[in-house]
C-alpha positions as CSV (number, residue, x, y, z in Angstrom):
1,X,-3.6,-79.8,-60.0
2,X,-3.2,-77.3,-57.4
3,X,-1.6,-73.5,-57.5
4,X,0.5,-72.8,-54.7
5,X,0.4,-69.4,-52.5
6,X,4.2,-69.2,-50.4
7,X,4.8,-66.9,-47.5
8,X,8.0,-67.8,-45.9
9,X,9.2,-67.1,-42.7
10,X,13.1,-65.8,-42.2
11,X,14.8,-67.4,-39.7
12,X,11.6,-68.0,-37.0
13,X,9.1,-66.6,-38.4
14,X,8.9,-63.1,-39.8
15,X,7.2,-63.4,-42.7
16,X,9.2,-62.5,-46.2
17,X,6.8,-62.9,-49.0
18,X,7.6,-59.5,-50.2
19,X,7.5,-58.4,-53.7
20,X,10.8,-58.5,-56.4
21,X,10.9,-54.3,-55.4
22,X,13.4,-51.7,-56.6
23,X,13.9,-50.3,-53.2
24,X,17.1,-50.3,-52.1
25,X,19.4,-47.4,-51.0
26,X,19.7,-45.0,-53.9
27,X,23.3,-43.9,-53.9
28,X,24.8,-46.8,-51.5
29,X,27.7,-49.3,-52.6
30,X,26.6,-52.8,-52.1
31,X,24.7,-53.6,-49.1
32,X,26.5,-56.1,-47.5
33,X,24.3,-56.4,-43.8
34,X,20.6,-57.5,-45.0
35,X,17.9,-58.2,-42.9
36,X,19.4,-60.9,-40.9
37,X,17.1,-63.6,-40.0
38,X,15.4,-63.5,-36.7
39,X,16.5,-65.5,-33.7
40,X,14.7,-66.6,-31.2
41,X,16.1,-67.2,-27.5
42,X,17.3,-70.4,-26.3
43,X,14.7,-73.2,-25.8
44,X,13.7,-73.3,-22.1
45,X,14.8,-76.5,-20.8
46,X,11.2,-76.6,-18.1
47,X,9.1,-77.2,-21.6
48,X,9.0,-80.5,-22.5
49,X,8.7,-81.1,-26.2
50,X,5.8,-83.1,-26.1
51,X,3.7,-80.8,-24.0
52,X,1.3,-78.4,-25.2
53,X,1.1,-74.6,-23.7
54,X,-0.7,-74.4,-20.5
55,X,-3.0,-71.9,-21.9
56,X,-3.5,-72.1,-25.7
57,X,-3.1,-68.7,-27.5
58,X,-4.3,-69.6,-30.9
59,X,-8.4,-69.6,-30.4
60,X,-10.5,-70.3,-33.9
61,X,-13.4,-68.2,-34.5
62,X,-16.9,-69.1,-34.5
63,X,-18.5,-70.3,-38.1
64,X,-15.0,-69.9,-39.8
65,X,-14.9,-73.4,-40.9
66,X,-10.7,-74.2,-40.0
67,X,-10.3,-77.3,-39.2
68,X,-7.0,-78.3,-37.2
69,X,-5.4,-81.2,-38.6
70,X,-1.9,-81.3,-36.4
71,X,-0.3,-79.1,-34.2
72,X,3.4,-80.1,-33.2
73,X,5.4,-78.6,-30.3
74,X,8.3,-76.6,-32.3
75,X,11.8,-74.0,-32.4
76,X,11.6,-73.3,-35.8
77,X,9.2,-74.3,-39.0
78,X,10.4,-73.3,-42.3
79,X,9.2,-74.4,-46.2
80,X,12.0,-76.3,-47.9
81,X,12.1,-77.6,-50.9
82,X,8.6,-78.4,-50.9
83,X,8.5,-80.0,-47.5
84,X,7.9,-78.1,-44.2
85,X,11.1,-78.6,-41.8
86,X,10.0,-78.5,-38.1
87,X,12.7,-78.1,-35.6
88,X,11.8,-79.4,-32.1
89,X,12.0,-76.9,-29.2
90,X,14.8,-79.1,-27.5
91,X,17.1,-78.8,-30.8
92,X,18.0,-82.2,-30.9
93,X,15.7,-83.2,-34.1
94,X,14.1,-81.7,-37.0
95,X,11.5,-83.5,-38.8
96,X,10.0,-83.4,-42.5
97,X,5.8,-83.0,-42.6
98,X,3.8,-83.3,-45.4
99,X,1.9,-79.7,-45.7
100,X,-1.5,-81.9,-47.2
101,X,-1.6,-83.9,-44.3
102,X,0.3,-83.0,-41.3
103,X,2.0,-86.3,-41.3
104,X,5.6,-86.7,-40.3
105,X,7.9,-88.3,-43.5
106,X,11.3,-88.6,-41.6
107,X,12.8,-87.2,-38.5
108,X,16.4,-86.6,-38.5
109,X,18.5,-86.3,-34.8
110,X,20.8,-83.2,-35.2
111,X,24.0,-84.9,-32.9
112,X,24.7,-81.4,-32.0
113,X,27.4,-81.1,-29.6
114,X,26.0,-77.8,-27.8
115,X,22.6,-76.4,-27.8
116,X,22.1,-72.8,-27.6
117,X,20.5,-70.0,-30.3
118,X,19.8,-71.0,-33.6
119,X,19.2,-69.8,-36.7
120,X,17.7,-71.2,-39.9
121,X,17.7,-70.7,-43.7
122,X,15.0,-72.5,-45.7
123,X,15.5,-73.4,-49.7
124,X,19.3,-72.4,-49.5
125,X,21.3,-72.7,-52.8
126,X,20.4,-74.8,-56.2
127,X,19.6,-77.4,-54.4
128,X,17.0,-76.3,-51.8
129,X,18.6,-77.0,-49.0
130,X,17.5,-76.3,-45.3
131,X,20.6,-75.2,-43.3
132,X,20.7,-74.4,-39.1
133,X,23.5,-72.5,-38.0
134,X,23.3,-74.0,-34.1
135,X,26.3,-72.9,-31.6
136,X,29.3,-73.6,-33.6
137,X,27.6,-76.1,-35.9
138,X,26.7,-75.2,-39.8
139,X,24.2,-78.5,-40.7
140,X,22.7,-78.6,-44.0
141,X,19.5,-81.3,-44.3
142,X,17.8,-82.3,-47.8
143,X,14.5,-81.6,-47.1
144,X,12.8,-84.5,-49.0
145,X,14.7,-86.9,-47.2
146,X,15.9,-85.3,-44.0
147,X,19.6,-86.4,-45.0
148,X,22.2,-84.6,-43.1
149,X,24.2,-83.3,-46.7
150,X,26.7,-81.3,-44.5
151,X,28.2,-80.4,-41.5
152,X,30.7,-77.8,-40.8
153,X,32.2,-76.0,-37.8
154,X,31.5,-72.3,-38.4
155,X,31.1,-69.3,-35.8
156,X,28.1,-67.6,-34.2
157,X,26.8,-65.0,-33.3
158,X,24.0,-62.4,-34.1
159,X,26.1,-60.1,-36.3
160,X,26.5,-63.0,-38.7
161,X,24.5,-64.6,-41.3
162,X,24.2,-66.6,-45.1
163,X,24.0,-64.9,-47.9
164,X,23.1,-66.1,-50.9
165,X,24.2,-63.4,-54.2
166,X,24.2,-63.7,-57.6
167,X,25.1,-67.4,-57.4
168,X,27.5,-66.8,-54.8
169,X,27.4,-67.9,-50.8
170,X,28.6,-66.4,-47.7
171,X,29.3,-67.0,-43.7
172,X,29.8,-63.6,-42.4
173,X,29.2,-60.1,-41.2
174,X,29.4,-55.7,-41.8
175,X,33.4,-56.9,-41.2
176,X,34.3,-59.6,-42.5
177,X,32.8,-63.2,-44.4
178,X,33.8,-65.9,-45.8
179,X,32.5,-68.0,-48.7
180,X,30.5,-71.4,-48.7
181,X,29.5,-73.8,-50.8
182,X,26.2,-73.0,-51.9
183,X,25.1,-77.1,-51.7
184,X,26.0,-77.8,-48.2
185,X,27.3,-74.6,-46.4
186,X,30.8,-75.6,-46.1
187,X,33.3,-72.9,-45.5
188,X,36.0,-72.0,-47.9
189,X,38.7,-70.2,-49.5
190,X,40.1,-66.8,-48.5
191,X,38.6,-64.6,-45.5
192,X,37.5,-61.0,-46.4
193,X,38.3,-58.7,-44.4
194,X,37.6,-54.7,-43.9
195,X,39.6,-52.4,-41.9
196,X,38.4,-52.3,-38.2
197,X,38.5,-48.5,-36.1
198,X,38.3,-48.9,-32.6
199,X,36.0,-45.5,-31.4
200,X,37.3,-44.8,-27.8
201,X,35.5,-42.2,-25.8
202,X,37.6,-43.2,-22.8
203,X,40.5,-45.6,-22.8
204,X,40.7,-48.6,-21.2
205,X,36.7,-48.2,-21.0
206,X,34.3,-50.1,-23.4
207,X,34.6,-48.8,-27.0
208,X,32.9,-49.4,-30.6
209,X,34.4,-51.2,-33.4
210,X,33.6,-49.6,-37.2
211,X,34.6,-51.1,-39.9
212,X,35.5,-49.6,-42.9
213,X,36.6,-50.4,-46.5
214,X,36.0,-52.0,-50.1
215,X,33.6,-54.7,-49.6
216,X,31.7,-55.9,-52.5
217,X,30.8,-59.6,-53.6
218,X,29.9,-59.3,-57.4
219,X,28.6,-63.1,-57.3
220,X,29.6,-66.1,-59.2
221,X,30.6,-65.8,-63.1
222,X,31.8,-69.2,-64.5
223,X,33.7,-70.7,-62.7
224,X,35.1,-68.0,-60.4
225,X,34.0,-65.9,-57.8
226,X,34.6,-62.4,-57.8
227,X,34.7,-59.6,-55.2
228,X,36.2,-56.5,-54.4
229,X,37.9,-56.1,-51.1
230,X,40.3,-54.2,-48.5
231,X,43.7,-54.1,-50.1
232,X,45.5,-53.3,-46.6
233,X,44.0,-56.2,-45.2
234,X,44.2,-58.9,-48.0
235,X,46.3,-61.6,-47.5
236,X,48.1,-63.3,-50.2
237,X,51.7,-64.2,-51.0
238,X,53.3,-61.4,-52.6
239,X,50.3,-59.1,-53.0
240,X,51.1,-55.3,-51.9
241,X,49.1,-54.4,-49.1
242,X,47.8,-51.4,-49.1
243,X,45.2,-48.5,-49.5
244,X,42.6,-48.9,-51.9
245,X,40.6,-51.4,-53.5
246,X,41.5,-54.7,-54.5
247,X,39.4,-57.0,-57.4
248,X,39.6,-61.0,-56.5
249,X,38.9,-64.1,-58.6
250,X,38.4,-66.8,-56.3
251,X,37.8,-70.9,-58.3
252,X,34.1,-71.6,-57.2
253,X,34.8,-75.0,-56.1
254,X,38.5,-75.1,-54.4
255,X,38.2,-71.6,-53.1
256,X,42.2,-71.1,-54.6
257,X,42.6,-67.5,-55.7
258,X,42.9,-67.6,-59.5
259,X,44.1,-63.8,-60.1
260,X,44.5,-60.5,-58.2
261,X,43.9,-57.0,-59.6
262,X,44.3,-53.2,-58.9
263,X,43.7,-52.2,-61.9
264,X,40.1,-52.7,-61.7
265,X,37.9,-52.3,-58.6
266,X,35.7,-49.8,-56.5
267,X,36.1,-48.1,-53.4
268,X,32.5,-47.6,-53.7
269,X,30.6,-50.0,-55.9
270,X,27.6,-49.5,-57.4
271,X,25.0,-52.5,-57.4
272,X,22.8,-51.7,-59.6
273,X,25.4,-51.1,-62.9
274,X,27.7,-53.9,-61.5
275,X,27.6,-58.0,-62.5
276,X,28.1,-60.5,-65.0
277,X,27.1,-62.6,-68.0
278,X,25.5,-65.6,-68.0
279,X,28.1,-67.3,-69.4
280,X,30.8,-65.9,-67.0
281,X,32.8,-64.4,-70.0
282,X,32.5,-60.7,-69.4
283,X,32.1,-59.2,-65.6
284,X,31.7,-54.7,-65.2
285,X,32.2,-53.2,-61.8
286,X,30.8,-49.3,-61.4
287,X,31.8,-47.0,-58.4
288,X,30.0,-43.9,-57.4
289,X,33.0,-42.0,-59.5
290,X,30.4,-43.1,-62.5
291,X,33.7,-45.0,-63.5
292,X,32.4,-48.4,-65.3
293,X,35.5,-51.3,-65.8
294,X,34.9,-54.1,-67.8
295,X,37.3,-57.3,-67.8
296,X,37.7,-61.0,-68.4
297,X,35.8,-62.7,-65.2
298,X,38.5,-65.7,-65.8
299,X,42.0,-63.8,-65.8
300,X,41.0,-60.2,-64.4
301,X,42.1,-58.7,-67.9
302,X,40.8,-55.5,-68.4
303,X,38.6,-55.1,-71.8
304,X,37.1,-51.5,-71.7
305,X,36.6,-48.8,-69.4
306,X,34.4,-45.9,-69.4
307,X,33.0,-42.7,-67.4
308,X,29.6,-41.3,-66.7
309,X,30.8,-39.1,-64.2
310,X,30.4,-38.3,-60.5
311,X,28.0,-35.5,-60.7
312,X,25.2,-38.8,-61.9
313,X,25.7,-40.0,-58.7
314,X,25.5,-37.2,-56.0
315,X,21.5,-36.6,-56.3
316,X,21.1,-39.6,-53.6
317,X,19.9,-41.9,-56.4
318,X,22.2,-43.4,-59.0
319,X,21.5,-42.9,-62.6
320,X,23.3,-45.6,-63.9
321,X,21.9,-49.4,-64.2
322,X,23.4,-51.9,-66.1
323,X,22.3,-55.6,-67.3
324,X,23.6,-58.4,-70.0
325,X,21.4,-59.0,-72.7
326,X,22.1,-61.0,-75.8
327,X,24.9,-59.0,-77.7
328,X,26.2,-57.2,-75.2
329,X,26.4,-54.8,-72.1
330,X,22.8,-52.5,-71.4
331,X,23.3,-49.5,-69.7
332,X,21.1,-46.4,-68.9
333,X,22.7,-43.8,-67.5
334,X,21.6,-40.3,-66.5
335,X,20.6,-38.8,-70.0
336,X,21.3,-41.8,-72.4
337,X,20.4,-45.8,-72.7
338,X,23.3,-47.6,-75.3
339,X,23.6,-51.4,-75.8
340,X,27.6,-51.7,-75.7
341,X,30.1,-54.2,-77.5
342,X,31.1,-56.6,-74.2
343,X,34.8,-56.8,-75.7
344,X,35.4,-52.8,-77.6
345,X,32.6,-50.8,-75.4
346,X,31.5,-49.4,-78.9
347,X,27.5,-48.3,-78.3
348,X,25.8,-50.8,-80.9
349,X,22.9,-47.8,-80.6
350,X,21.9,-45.0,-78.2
351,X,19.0,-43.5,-77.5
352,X,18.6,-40.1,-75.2
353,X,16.4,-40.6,-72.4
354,X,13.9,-37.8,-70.8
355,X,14.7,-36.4,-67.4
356,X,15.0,-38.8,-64.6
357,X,14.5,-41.7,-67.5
358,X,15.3,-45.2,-66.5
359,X,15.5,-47.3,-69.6
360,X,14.8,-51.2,-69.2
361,X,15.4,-54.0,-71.6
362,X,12.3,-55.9,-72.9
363,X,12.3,-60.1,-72.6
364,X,14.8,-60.0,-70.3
365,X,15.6,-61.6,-66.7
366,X,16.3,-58.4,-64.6
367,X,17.8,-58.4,-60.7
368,X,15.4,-55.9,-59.8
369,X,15.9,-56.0,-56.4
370,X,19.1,-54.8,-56.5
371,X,17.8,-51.7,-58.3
372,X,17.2,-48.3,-56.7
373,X,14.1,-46.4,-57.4
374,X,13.4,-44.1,-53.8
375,X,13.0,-41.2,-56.4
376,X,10.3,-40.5,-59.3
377,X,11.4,-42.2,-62.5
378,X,9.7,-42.4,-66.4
379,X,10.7,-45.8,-67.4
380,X,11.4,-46.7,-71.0
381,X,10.8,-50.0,-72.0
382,X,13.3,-50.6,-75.0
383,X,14.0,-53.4,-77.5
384,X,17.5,-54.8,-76.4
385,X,18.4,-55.3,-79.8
386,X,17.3,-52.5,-81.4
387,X,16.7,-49.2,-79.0
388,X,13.2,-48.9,-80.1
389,X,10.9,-47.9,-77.7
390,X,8.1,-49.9,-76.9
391,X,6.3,-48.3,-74.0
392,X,7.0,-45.5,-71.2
393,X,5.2,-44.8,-67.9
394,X,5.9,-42.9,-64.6
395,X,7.1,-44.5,-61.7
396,X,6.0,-43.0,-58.2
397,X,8.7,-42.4,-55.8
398,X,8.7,-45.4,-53.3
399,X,7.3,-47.7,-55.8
400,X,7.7,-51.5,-56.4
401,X,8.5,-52.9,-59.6
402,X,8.7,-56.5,-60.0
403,X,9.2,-59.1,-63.1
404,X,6.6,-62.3,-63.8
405,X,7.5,-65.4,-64.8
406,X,7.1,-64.6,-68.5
407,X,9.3,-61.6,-68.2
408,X,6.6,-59.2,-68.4
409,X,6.8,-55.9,-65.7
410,X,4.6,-55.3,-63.4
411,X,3.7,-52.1,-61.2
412,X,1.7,-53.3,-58.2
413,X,-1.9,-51.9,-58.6
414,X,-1.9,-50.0,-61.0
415,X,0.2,-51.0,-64.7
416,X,1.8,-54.6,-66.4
417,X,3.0,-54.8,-69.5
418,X,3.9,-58.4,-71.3
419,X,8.0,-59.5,-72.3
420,X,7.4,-57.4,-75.3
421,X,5.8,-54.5,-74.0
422,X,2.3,-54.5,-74.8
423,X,-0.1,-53.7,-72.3
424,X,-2.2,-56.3,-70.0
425,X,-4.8,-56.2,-67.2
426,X,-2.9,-56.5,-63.8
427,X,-4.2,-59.2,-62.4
428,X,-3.9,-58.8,-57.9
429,X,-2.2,-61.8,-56.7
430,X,-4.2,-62.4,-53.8
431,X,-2.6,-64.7,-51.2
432,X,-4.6,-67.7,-49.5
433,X,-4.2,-66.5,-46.1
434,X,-3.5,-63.5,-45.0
435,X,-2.3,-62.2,-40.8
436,X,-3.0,-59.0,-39.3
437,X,-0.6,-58.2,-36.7
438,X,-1.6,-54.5,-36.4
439,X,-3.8,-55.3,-33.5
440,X,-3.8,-57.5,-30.5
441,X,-5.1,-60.5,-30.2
442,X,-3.3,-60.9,-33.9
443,X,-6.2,-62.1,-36.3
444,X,-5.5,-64.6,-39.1
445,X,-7.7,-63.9,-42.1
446,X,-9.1,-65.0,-45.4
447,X,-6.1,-63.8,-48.2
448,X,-8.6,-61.0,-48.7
449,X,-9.1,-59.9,-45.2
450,X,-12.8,-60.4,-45.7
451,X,-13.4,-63.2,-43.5
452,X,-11.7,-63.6,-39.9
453,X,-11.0,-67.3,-38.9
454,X,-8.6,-67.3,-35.9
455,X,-7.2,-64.7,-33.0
456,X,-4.0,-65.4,-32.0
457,X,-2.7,-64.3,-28.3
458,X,1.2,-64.1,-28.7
459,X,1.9,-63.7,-32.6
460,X,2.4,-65.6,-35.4
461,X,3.5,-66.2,-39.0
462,X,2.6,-68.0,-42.3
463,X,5.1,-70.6,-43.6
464,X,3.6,-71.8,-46.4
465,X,-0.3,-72.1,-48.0
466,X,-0.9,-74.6,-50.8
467,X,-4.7,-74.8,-52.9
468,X,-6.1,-78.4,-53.4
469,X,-9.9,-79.0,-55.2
470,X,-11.2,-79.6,-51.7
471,X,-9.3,-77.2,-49.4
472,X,-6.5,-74.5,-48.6
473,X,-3.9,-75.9,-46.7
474,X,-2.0,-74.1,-44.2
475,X,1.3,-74.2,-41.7
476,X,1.1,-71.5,-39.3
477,X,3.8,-71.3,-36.4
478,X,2.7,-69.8,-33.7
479,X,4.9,-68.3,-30.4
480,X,3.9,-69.9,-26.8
481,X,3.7,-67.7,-24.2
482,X,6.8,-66.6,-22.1
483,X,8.0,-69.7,-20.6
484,X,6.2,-72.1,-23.3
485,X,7.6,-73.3,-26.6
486,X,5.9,-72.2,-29.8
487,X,4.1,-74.7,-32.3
488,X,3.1,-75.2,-35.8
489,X,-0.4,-75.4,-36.7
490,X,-1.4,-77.5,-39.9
491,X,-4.8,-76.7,-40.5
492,X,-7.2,-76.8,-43.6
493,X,-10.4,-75.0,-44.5
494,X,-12.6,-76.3,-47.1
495,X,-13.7,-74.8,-50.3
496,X,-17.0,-74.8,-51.7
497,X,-18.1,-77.2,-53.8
């Protein structure tokens, strides 16, 4: 038995183990430019990739008991599917290692036709897949057997990136994307496009491109896959193109566009009251007009609509947040919680909610992260079914909230409640290792800082930690100096007995 601690890395290395946090812009339509993963520059073709740095920057300290097990000359390391993925500095192979040992299970040649930057995305769709976007080249490897599942001529540069979102996949930019199959990155199906402004301050001189428009991806529902996008640059046969929004059911697995609609869309969509059921039969889309549409996510056919109004929307957080639960559509809005019929929008109950209230549904899987909460909030946990109250508590501005795995809430360090609402110790999670890269040389530490065990010259980050009965087991890439690749550590450090 052994509990495992992740901290992944985002394209080369940043480290992402961040908490499920409401903290997203408070009265944005859908972000559609996250952090992109970091790139590193091309691979110096003076470092061989068998050679180590000429001057090693990773130095272990004194009495702190880490024992190096491997260290392999690397471009990239991520944690895949349970396997850690090292790309060689060169490009031309990636190779599967066992995180235990620091043996090598497969090695994979990439065939890549041109070398240059490259970017990586570990444990991408259902199936876990590691995917490099190198040059022109999408390649998608299974990480257990270092199969090459897919390869796919896509372009590059650093303005574009995959997405994954709300079961859907993406290729693309702040401009334009288009989708991919979430199981081997293929590209498919229509482009999306915004409208492009070219900002001149002279003409004929250098100028800035802005681009401008509906652009929303609601996610997958069913079998389609629905977004909202520019209407006066959409692109279909006989389809009016103009101003304004435009609502698009795309089949998940052809990419053919199954319907088109005006009726329904948002110049401005609102994240946090927009997506739908698990069982693709009802989708909602809300704009920061407070204007909430619900439809058929198979044929675009309108079933309700409703209005909260504007003036929710225009203290820089929005009031509204919406979520399926079983029976229906939950929203909270600015002064009000209601549980609504998915196919009438008849409130099945309502409850009035204190100032600045944010109601939440008990025992039930919430996207969180796509939830605002920059501002104070008192949040009401409620029975879905029911309206009934169950607990409250205030929320500081700034705050995290995230969900455990038995659907219980947690505030981090101070408040958790269980799936029903009941009140429970918070337990810290504490990591295995932990990297302080406040100060230079970086220091890798003990998860609770109390123990140093390494200083680190250039920088560094985790890519994955696992617990055994005899040791904690870590992958650490590390950067070479300028002129030197970087590497990946595999080391271990024993636990008492």
């Amino acid at each position: 038995m052994r509990a495992r601690s992740r901290c992944y890395v985002s394209g080369v290395g940043l480290p992402r183990s961040l908490p499920l946090a409401i903290a997203l812009c408070a009265c944005r339509a859908q972000s559609s430019a996250p952090p992109a993963p970091v790139v590193l520059p091309a691979p110096s073709a003076s470092a061989p990739a068998t050679s180590a740095p000429a001057v090693d920057p990773f130095r272990p300290l004194p009495g702190a008991a880490l024992e190096i097990v491997t260290r392999l000359p690397a471009y990239d390391a991520q944690s895949s599917g349970g396997r850690i993925v090292v790309v060689d500095p060169d490009l031309r192979t990636a190779r599967g290692v066992a995180l235990e040992t620091g043996k090598e299970r497969w090695a994979t040649p990439l065939a890549l036709e041109q070398i240059g930057r490259a970017t990586s995305y570990p444990s991408f769709g259902p199936k876990k897949r590691l995917v490099l976007h190198v040059a022109d080249a999408l390649v998608a490897l299974d990480p257990e057997s270092g199969a090459i599942v897919g390869r796919h001529h896509a372009w590059w540069n650093e303005k574009v990136w995959l997405q994954e979102l709300r079961g859907a996949c993406t290729l693309g930019g702040e401009c334009d994307y288009r989708l991919v199959h979430c199981d081997d990155a293929q590209p498919y199906g229509p482009h999306f496009r915004v409208t492009i402004t070219h900002l001149y301050h002279d003409l004929g001189k250098p100028h800035d491109n802005v681009c401008w428009g509906p652009k929303f991806l609601l996610g997958r529902a069913g079998a389609v896959i629905i977004a909202v996008t520019d209407g006066r640059e959409w692109e279909s046969p006989g389809v009016d193109r103009s101003e304004g929004p435009i609502t698009v059911g795309v089949d998940a697995k052809s990419g053919a566009v199954v319907w088109t609609s005006r009726a329904i869309g948002c110049a401005r969509c609102v994240s946090e009251a927009s997506g739908a059921s698990p069982d693709g039969s009802a989708c909602w889309l809300t704009g920061t007009d407070g204007k909430l549409a619900v439809f058929s996510c198979a044929s675009g056919k309108s079933l309700f609509h409703k209005t909260y109004g504007e003036q929710q929307l225009a203290s820089g957080a929005p009031e509204l947040f919406a979520t399926w639960v079983d029976g229906g559509l939950f929203v909270s809005a600015a002064d009000a919680a209601s549980l609504l019929d998915a196919k009438t929008g008849k409130p099945r109950w309502s409850v009035t909610l204190p100032p600045g209230g944010l109601a939440l549904p008990l025992a039930t899987k919430l996207d969180l992260d796509y939830s605002s909460l920059w501002r104070a909030r008192k949040v009401l946990l409620l029975d879905p079914k029911t309206g009934k109250e169950a607990a409250r508590f205030d929320l500081p501005e700034y705050t995290g909230l995230s969900q455990s795995a038995d659907l219980g809430l947690r505030v981090p360090g101070k408040l958790a409640f269980d799936a029903k609402g009941l009140k429970r110790a918070f337990v810290e999670e504490v990591p295995l290792f932990a990297l302080d890269r406040e100060r230079s040389p970086r220091r890798l530490l003990t998860g609770d800082g109390a123990t140093p065990l390494a200083e680190i010259a250039t920088d560094a980050a985790i890519v994955e930690s696992a617990r055994t009965e005899s040791a904690d087991q870590l992958a650490l890439y590390v950067w070479g100096r300028p002129g030197a690749p970087g590497e990946v550590l595999f080391a271990r450090r024993p636990r008492a007995p």
